[in-house]
DOTI-136615 format. One record per residue: residue in one letter; y, x, z of N, C-alpha, C, O, CB in turn. Coordinates in pm, whole numbers, padded with zeros to 5 digits, always signed. Each point is the difference from the previous one (the first is absolute). Glycine has a CB too. Example, Ala and Ser with C-alpha at 12.3 -4.5 7.8 and 13.67 -1.06 7.14 Angstrom:
// residues 2
a-00569+01319+00780+00119-00089+00000+00120+00090+00000-00002+00104+00066-00115-00293+00059
s+00222+00154-00197+00119+00082+00006+00109-00077+00073+00111+00051+00017-00174+00067-00232
END
This chain:
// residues 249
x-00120+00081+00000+00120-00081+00000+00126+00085+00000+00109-00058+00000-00235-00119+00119
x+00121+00296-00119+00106+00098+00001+00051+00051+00138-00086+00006+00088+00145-00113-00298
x+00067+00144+00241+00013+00061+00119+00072-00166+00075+00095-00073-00029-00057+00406-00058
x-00090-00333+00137+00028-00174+00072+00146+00053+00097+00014+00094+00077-00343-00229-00030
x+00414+00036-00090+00147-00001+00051+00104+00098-00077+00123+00005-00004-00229-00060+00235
x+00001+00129-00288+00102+00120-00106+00085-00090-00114-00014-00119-00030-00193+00341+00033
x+00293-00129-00050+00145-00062-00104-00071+00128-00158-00001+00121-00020+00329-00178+00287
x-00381-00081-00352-00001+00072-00082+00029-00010-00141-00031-00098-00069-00078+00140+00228
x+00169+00063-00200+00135-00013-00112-00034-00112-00108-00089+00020-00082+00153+00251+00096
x+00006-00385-00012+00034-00094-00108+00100+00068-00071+00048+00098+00055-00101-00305+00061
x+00107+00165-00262+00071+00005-00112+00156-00015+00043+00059-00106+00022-00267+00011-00162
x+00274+00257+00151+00106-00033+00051+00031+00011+00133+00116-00015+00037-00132-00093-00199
x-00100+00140+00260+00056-00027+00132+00070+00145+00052-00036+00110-00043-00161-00312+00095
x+00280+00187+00026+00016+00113+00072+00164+00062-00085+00028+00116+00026-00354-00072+00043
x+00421-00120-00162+00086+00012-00081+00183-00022+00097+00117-00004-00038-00354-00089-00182
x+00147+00079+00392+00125+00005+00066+00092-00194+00002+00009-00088-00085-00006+00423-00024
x+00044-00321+00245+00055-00151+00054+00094-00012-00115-00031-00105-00055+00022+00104+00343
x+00090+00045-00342+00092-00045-00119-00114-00097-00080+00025-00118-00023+00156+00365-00004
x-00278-00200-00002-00066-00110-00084+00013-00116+00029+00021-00077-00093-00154+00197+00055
x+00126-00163+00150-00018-00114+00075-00136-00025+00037-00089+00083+00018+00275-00166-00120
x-00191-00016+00110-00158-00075+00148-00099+00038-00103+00023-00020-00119+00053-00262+00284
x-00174+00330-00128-00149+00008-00066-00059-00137-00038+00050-00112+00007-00098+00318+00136
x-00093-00160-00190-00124-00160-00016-00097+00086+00083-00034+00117-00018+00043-00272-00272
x-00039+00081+00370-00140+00031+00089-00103-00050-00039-00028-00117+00026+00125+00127+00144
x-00173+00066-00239-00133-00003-00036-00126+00028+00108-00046+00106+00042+00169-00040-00253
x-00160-00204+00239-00144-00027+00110-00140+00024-00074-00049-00099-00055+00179-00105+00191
x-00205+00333-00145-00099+00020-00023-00089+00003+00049+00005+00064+00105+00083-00017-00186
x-00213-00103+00048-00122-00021+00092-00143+00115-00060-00080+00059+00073+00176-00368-00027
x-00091+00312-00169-00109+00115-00061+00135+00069-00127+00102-00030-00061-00431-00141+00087
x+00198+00313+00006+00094+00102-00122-00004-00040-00138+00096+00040-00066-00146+00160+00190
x-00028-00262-00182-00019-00088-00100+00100-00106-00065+00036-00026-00115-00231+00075+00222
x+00226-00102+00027+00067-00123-00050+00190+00014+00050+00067-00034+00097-00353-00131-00061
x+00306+00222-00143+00143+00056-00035+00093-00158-00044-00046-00100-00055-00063+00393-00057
x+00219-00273+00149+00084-00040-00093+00020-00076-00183+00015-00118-00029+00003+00292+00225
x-00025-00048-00293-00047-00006-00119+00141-00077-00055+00115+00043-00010-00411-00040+00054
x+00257-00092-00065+00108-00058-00110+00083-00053+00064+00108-00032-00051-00229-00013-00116
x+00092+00022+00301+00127-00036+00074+00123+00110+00043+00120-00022+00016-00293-00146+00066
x+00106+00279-00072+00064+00147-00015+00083+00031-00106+00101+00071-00003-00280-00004+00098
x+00109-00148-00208+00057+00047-00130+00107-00068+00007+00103+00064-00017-00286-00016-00120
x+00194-00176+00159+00116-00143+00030+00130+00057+00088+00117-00033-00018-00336-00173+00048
x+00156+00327+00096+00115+00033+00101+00064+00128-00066+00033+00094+00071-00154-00191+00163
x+00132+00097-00330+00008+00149-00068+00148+00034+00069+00078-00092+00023-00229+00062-00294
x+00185+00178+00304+00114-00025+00059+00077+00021+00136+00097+00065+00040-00179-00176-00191
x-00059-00024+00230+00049+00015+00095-00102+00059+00117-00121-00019+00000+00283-00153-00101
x-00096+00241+00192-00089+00057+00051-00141-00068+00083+00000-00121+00023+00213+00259-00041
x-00349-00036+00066-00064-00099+00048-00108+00077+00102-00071+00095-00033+00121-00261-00188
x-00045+00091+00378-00045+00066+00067-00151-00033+00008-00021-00120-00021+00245+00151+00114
x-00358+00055-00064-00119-00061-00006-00044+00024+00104+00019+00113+00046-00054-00111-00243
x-00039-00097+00269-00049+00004+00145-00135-00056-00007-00019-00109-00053+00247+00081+00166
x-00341+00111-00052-00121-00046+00042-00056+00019+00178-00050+00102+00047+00015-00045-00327
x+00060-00178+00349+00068-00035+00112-00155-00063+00089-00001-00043+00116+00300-00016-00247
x-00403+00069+00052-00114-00043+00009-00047+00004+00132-00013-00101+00070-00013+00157-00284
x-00008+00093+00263-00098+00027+00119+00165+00041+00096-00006+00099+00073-00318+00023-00203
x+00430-00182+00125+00102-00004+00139+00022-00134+00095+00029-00104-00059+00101+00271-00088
x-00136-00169+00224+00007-00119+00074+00107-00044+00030+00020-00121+00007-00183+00167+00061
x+00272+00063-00041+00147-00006-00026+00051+00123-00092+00054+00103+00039-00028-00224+00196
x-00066+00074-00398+00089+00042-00102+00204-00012+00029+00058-00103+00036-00322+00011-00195
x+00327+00216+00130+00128-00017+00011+00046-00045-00154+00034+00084-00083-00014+00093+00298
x-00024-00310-00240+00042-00018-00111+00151-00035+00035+00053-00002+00111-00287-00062-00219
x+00301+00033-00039+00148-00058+00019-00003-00089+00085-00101-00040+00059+00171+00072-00256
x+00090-00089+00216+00028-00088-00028+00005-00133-00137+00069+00045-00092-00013+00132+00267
x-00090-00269-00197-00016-00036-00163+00185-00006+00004+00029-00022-00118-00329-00166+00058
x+00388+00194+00112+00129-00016-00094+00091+00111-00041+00117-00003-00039-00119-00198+00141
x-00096+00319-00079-00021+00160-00057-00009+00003-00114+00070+00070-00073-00172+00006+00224
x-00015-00177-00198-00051+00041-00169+00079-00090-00095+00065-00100+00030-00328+00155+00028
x+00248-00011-00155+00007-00090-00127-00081-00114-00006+00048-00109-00032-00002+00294-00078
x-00189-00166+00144-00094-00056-00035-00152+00025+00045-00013+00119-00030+00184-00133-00122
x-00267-00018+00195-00121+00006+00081-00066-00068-00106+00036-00112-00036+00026+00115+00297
x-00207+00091-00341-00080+00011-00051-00126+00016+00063-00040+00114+00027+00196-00065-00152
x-00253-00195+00162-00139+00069+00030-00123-00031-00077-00037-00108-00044+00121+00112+00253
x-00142+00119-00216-00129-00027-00110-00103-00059+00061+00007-00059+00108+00031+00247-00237
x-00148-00173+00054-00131-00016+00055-00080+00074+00031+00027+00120+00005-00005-00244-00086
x-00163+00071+00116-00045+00116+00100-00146-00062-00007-00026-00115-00034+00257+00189+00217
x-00346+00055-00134-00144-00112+00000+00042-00047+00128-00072-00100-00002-00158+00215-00128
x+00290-00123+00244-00049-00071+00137+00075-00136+00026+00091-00033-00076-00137+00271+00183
x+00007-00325+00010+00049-00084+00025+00111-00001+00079+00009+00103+00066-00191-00156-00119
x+00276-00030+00071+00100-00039+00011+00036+00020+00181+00104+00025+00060-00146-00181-00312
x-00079+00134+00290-00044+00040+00128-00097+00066+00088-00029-00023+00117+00124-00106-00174
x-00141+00221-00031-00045+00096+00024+00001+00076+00092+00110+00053+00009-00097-00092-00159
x-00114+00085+00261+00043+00033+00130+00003+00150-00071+00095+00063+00049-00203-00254+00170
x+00041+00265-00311-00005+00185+00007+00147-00031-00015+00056+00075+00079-00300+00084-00208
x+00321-00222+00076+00123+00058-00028+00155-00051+00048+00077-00069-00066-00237+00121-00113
x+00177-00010+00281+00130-00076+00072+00108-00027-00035+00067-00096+00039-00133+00166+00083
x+00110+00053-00240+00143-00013-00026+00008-00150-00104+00108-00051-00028-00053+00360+00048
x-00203-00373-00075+00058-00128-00048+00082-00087+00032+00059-00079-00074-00200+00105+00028
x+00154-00002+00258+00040-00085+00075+00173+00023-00046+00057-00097-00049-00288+00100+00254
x+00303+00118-00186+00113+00030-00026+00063+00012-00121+00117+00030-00027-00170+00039+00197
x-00067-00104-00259+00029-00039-00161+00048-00167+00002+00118-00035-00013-00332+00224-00100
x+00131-00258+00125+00028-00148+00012+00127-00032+00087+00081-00078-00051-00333+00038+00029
x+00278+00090+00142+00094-00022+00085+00189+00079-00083+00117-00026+00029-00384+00031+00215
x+00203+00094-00351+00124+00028-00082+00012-00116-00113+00106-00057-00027-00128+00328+00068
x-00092-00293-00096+00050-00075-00103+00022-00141+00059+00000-00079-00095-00117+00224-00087
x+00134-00201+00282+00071-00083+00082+00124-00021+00002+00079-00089-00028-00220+00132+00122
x+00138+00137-00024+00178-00022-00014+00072+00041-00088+00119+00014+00027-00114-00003+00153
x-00047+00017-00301+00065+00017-00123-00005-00140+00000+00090-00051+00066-00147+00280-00188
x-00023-00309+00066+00055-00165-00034+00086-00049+00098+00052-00111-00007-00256+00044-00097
x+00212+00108+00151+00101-00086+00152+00139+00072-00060+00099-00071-00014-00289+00069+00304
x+00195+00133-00321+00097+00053-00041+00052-00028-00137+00115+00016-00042-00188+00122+00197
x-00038-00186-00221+00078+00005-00184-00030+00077-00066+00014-00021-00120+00158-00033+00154
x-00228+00181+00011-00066+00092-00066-00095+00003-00109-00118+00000+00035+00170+00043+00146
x-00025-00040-00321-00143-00053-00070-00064+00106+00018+00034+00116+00023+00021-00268-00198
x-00223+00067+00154-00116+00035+00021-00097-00010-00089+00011-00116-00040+00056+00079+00217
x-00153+00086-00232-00105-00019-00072-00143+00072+00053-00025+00120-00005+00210-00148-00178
x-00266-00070+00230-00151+00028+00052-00089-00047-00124+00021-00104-00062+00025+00057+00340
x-00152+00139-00305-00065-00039-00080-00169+00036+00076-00028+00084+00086+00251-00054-00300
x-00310-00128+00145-00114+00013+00078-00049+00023+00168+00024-00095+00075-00011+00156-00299
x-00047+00002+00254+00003+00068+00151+00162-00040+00033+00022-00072+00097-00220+00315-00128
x+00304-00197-00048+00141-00044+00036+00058-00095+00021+00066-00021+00102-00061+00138-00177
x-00026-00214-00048-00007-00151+00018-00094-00069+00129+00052-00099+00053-00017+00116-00322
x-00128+00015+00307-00048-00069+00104+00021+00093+00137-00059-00038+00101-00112-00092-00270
x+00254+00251+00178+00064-00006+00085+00108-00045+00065+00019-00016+00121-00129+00111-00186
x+00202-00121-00061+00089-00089-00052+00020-00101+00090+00092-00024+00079-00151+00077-00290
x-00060-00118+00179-00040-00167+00008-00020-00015+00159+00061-00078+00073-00209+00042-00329
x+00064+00114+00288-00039+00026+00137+00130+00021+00089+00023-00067+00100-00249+00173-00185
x+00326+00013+00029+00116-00012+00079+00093-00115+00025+00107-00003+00061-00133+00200-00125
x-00033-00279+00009+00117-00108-00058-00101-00129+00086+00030-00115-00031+00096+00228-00286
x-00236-00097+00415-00050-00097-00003-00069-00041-00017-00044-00067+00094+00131+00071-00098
x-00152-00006-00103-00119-00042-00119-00131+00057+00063+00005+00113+00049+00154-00090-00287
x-00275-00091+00240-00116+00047+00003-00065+00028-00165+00013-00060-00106-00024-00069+00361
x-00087+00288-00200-00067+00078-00082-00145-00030-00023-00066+00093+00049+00227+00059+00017
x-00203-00202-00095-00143-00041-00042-00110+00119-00033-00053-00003-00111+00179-00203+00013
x-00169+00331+00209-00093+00055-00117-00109-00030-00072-00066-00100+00030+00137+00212+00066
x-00110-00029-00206-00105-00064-00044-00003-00093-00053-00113-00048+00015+00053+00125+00097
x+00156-00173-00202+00009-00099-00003-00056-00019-00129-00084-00089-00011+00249+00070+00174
x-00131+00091-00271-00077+00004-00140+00040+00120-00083+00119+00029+00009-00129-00281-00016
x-00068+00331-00074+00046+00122-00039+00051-00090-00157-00047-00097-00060-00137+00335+00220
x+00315-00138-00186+00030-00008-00129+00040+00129-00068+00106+00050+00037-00052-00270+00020
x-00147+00301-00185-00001+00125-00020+00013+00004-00084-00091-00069-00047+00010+00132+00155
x+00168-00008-00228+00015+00004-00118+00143-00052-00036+00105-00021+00061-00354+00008-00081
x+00186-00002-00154+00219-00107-00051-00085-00126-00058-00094-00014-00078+00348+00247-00075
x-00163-00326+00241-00029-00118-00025+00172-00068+00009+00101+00049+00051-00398-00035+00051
x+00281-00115-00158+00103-00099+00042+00068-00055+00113-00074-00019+00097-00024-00005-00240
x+00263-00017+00162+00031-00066+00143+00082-00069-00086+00039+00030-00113-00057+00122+00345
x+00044-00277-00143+00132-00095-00047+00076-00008+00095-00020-00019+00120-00078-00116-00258
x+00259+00161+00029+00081+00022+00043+00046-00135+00033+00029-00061-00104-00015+00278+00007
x+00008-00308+00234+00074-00111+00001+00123-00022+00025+00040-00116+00007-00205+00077+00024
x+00265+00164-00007+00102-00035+00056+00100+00153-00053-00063+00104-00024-00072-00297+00251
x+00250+00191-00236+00094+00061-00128+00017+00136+00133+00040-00025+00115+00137-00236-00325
x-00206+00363+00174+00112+00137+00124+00027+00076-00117-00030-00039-00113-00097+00095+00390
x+00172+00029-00258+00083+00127-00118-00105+00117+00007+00006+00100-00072+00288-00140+00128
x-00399+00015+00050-00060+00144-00030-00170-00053-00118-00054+00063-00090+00173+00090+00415
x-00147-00274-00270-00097-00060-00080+00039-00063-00113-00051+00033-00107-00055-00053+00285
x+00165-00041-00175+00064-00065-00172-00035+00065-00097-00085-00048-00074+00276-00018+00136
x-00137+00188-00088-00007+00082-00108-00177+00013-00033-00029+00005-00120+00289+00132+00193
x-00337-00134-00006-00117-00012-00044-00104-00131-00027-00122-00002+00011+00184+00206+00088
x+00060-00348-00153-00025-00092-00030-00123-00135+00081-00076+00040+00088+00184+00150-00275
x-00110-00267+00166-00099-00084+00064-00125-00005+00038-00039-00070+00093+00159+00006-00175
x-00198+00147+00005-00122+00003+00071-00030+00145-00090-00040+00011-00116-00044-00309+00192
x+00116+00399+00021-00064+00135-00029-00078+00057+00022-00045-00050+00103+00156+00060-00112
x-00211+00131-00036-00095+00045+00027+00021+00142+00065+00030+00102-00062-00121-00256-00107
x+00071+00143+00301+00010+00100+00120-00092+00062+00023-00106-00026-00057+00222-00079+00146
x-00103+00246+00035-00102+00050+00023-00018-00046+00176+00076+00001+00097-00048+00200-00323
x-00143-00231+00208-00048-00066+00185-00120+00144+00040-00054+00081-00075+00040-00457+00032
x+00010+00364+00153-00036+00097+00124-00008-00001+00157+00027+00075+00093+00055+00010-00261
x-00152-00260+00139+00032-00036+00188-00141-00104+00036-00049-00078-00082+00391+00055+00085
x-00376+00038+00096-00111-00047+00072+00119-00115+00108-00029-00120-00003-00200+00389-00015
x+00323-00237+00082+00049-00108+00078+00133-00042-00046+00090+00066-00054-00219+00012+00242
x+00121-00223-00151+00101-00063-00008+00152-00061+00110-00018-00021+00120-00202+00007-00274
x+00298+00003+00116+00109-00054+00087+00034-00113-00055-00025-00036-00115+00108+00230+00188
x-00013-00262+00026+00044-00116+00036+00139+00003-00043+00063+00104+00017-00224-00134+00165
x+00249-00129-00269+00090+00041+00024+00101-00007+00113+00009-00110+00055-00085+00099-00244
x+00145+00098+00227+00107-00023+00127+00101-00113-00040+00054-00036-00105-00060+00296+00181
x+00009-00302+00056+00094-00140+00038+00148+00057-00103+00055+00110-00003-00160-00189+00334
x+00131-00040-00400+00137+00030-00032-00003+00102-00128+00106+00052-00035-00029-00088+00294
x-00171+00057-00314-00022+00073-00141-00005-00054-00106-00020-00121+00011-00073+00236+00080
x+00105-00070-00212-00024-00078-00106-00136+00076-00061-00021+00121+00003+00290-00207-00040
x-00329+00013-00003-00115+00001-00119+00049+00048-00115+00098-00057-00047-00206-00127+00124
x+00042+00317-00158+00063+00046-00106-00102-00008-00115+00007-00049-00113+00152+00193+00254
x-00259-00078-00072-00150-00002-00076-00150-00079+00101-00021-00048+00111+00130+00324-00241
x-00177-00251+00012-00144-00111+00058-00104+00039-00081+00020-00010-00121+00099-00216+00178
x-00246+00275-00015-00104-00013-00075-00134-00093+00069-00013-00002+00123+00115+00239-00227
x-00170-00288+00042-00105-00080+00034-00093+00082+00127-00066-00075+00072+00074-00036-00342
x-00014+00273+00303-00068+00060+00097+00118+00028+00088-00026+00017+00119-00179+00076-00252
x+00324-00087+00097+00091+00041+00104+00113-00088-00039+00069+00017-00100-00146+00232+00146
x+00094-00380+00076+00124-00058+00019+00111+00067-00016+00079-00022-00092-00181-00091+00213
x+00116+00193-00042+00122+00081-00023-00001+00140-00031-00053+00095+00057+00129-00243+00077
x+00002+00136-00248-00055+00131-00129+00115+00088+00042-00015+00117+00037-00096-00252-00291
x+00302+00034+00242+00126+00071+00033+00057-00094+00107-00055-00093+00060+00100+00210-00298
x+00042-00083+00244+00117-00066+00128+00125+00048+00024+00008+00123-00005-00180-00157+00122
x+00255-00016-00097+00163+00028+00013+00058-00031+00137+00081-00093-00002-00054+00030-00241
x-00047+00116+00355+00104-00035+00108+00108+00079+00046+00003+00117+00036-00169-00217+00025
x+00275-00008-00073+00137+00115-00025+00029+00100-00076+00024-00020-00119-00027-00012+00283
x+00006+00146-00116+00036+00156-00083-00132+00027-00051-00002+00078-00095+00192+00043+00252
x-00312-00171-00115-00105+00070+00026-00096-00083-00132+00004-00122-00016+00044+00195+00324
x-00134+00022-00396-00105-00003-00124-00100+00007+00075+00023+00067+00101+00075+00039-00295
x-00230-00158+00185-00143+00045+00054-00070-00071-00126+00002-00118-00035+00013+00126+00337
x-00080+00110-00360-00120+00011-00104-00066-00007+00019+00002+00044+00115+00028+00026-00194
x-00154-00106+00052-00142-00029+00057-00064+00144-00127-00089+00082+00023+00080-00446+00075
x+00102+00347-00241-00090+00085-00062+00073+00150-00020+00083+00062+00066-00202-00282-00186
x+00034+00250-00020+00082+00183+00023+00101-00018-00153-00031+00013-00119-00240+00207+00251
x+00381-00250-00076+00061-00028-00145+00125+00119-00011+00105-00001-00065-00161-00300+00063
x-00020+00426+00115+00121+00118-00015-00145+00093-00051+00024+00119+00021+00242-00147+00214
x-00377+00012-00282-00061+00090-00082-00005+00031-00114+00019-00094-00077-00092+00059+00197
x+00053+00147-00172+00047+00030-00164-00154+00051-00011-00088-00021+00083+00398+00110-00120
x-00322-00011-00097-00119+00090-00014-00070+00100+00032-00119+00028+00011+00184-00102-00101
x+00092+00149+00112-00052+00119+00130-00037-00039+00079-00122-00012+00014+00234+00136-00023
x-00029-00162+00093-00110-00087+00164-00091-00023-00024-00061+00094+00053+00174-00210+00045
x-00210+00036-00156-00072-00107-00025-00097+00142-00019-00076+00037+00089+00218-00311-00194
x-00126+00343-00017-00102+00138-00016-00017+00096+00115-00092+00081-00005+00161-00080-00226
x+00036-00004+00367-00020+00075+00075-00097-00109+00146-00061+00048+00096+00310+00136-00223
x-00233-00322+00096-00049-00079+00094-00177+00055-00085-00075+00052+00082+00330-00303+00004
x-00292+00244-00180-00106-00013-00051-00102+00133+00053-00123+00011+00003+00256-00161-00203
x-00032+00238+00235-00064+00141+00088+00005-00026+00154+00022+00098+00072+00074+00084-00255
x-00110-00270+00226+00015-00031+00147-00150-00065+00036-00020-00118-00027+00308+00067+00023
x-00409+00144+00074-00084-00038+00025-00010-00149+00030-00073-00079-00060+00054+00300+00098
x+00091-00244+00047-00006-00132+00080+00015-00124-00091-00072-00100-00003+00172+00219+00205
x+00024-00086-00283+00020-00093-00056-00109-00045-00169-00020-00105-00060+00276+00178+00224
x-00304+00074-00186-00114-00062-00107-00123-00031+00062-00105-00024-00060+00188+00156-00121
x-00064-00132+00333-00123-00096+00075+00008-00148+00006-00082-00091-00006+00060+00273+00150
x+00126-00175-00133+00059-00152-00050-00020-00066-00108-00021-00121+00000+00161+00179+00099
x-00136-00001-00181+00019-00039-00168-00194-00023+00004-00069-00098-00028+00355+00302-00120
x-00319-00083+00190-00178-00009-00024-00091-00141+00054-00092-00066-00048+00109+00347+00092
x+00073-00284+00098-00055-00083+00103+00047-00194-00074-00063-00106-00003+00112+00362+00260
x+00064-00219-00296+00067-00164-00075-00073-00030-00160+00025-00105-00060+00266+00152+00182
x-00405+00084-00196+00002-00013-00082+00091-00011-00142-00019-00049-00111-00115+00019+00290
x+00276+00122-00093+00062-00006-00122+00017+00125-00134+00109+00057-00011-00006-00217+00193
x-00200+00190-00263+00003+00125-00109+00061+00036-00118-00010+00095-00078-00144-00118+00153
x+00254-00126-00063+00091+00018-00136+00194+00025+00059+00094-00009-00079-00316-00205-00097
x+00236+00244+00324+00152-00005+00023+00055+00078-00108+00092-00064-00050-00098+00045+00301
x-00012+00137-00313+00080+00056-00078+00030-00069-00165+00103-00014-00067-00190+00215+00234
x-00069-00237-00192+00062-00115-00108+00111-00127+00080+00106-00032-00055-00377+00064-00102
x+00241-00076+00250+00060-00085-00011+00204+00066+00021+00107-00046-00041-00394-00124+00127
x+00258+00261-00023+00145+00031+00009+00024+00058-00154+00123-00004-00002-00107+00064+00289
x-00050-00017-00397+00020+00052-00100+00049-00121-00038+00106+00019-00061-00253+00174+00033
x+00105-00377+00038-00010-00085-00059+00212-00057+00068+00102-00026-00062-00488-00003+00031
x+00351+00036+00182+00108-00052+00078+00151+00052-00022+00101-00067-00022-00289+00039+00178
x+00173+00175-00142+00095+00112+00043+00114-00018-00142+00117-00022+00031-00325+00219+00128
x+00188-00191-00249+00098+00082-00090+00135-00121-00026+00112+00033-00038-00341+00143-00107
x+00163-00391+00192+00098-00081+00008+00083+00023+00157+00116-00030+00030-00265-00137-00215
x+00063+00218+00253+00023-00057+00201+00042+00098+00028+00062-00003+00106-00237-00134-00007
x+00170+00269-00166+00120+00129+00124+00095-00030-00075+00051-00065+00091-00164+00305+00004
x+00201-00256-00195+00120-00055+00005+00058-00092+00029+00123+00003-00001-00151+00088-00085
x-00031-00189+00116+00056-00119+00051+00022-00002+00127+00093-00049+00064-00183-00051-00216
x-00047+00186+00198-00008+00030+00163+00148+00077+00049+00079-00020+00092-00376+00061-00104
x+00290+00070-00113+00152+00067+00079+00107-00036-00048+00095+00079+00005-00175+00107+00040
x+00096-00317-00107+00118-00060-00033+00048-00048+00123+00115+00011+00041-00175-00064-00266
x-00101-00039+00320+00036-00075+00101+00038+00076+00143+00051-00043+00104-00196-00123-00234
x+00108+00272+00099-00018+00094+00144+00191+00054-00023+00077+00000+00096-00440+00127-00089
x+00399-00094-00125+00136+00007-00024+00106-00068+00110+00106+00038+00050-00196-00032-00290
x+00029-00091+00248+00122-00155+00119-00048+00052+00076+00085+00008+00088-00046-00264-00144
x-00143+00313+00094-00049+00059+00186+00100+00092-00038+00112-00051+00011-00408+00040+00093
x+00299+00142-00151+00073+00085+00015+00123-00022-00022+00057+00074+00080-00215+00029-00108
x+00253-00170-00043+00157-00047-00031-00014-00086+00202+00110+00023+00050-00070-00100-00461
x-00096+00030+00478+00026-00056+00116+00012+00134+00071+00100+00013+00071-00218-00255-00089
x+00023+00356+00009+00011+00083+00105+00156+00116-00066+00074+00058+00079-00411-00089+00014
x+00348+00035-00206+00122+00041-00013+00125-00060+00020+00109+00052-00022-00232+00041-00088
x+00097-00218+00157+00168-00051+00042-00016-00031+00120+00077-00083+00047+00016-00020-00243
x-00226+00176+00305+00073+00089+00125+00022+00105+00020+00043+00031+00111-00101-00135-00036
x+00035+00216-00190+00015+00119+00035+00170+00034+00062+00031+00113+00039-00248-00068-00229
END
């Protein structure tokens, strides 16, 4: 998982306070980077934290950053090996309380959800591969990838949505695919992966145990099939995440 609580160099970081407020990037595995959402923050600086095995991580304050980014991760949401989830959820709290946008995706999104309230379902149904979600409801970061698009999924549990959210996406195995509360995005899928990632996820023991264990042997056709309409659209939409975290810098 890397050096747990260590700061390690995102795109840009370290360019001095004149820049203004960073994006705090919440990482849970070395694998699961940023990617096209990185590509979206071009610019601005970005701090990376893997906060995992601390029980009291010294993270910010959220009205420090620009913006609070958390990925995904194989573990659960509540997971006893790993404590600092506790001081992850309890930040992305008070970033929404603050206004701070947010974007959780996978593991992020249902920490997200969890901070906000929401119960986490593990185990609830795996969805692995690119398949379809419908889009029911208009935001600036999903739009651009039209009404019913073909995503990449990577999750065994599900969340709930939190009181006072809107419904963005929906698939028939997972009620809630996206969600919008306040400042705050939660993805259910990986719609900040490009090809690199995806070729470097494919060298991750664990995760082609997954693929073996779900029976899935065609992900790379299918991303050959998905990818070349959905990473631009994807970073058209991720664009409005980043134009929000630049008009707090």
């Amino acid at each position: 998982m890397g050096a747990p609580g260590g700061i390690a160099a995102g795109a840009d970081v370290g360019r001095g306070a004149a820049d203004g407020r960073p994006v705090l990037v919440l990482q849970h595995a070395p694998a699961e980077g940023p990617a096209l959402i990185a590509r979206a923050l071009r610019g601005i600086p970005r701090v990376t934290r893997i906060v995992l095995d601390e029980a009291s991580p010294d993270l910010p304050d959220p009205r420090d950053v620009a913006a609070v980014v958390a990925m995904g991760g194989p573990m659960n949401v509540d997971d006893p090996r790993y404590p600092g989830l506790a001081a992850e959820r309890r930040l992305l709290a008070d970033a929404v309380d603050a206004g701070v946008p947010v974007l959780g995706v996978c593991l992020g999104m249902q920490l997200l959800a969890r901070a906000l309230g929401a119960r986490v379902h593990p185990g609830a149904g795996w969805e692995l591969g690119f398949a379809p979600v419908d889009v029911v409801a208009p935001d600036p970061v999903l739009s651009p990838l039209g009404e019913r698009p073909t995503v990449l999924h990577w999750h065994g549990d599900h969340a709930e949505l939190p009181a006072g959210a809107t419904l963005l996406a929906t698939s028939a195995v997972t009620p809630v695919q996206a969600f919008r509360a306040g400042s705050a995005l939660g993805l259910q899928f990986h719609l900040e992966v490009d090809g690199a990632t995806l070729h470097e996820w494919l060298r991750v023991p664990e995760m082609v145990a997954d693929l073996a264990t779900h029976g899935i042997r065609d992900l790379t056709a299918q991303a050959d099939a998905a990818m070349p309409a959905l990473v631009p659209r994807a970073l058209e939409g991720l664009e409005a995440f980043a134009d929000a975290a630049r008009a707090r810098r």
